[in-house]
C-alpha positions, -999 to 999 in steps of 0.1 A, spaced: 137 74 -125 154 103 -102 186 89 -77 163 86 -47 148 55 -61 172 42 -83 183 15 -57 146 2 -44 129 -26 -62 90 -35 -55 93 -72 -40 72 -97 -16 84 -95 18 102 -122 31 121 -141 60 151 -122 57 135 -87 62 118 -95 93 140 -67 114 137 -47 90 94 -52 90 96 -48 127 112 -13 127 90 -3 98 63 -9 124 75 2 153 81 37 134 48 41 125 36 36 160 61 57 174 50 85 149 13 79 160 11 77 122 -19 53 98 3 19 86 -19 21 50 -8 -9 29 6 -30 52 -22 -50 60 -27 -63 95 6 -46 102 -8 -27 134 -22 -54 154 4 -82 144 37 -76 167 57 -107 154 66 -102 117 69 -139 114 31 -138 115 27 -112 94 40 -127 69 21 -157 73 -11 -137 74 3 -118 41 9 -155 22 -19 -168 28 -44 -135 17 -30 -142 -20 -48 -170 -24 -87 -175 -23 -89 -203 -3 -67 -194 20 -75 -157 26 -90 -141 59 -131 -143 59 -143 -110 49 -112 -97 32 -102 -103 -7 -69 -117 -26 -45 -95 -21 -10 -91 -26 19 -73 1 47 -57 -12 73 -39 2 97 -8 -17 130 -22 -9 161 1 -7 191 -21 -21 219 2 -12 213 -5 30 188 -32 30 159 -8 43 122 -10 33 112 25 29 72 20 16 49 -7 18 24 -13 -11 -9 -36 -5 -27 -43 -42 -63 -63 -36 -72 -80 -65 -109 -71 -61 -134 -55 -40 -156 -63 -12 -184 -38 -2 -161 -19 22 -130 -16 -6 -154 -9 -36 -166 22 -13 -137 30 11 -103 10 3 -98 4 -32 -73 -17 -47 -40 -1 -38 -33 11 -4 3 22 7 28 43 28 63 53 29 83 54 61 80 81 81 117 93 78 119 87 40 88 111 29 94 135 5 119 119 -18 91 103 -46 91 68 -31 54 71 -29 55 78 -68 76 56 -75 58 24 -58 29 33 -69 36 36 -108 51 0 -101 24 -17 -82 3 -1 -111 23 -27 -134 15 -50 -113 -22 -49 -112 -20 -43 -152 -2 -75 -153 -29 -90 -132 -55 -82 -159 -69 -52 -146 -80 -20 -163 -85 4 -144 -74 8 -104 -96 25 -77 -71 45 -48 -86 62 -20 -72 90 4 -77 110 35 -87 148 23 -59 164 41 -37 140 31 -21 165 -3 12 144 -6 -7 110 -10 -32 129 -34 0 147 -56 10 111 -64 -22 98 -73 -28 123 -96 13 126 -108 2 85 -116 -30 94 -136 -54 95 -110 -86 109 -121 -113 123 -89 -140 104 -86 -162 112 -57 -155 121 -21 -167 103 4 -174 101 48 -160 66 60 -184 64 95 -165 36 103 -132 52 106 -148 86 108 -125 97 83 -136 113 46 -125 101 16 -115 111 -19 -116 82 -49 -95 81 -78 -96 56 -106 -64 53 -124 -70 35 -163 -40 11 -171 -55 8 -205 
């Protein structure tokens, strides 16, 4: 563990970071930049309802129609309260996810790049999905995006196939990561 990350834990978001939710949001939209892993993030302006949304995908019978389980985490920095990556881990895939999304989607905030958050969040989401029973992990990411391709590969990521999203008109790369 290096000293950028030595005071950020991988929790559930909660009531008491609900500032702290909005300016991660309204960073990402100022930066004209993808929120990846934060779920509905983008079209949900009151983090109150985020939340909700975010409680109630972790369980079947309360989750969205046409999404899956999932669960929202957010890379907390102790030292000054500030969430500085946000972690989504679906529990399984529908057709879009087993193609497109995978099981782990996630992003770092746009002033705190470069400082191996992303690595860091990742490797511990990963413990949580191995803890969850699963063997191996499917991550997806934009071609041009190298930074969020380093860290799947610095996590074990292993290239797969790439792939054209029409959709989001976007193309993919796939890597499964083993936690075996």
């Amino acid at each position: 563990m290096d000293n950028q990350t030595d005071n950020c834990i991988l929790i559930k978001p909660d009531e008491t970071m609900l500032t702290e939710i909005a300016s991660y949001r309204a960073a990402f939209l100022a930066a004209g930049d993808s929120m990846d892993g934060t779920g509905p993030l983008r079209i949900k302006e009151d983090p109150e309802e985020w939340l909700e949304v975010c409680r109630a995908g972790e369980h079947r019978e309360t989750t969205p129609p046409k999404w899956v389980p999932s669960e929202q985490f957010v890379f907390f920095r102790e030292r000054d309260s500030k969430i500085v990556g946000m972690i989504q881990f679906r529990h399984e895939f529908n057709d879009f996810l087993r193609e497109f999304g995978g099981n782990i989607g996630y992003s770092v905030h746009p002033d705190e790049r470069r400082k191996s958050y992303a690595k860091r969040m990742l490797t511990d989401c990963l413990k949580v999905c191995r803890a969850f029973g699963l063997d191996r992990v499917l991550i997806t990411c934009v071609v041009e995006n190298e930074a969020s391709k380093r860290t799947i590969l610095s996590c074990g990521g292993v290239y797969d196939k790439t792939v054209y999203c029409e959709r989001d008109h976007v193309t993919l790369e796939r890597y499964w990561i083993s936690l075996v």
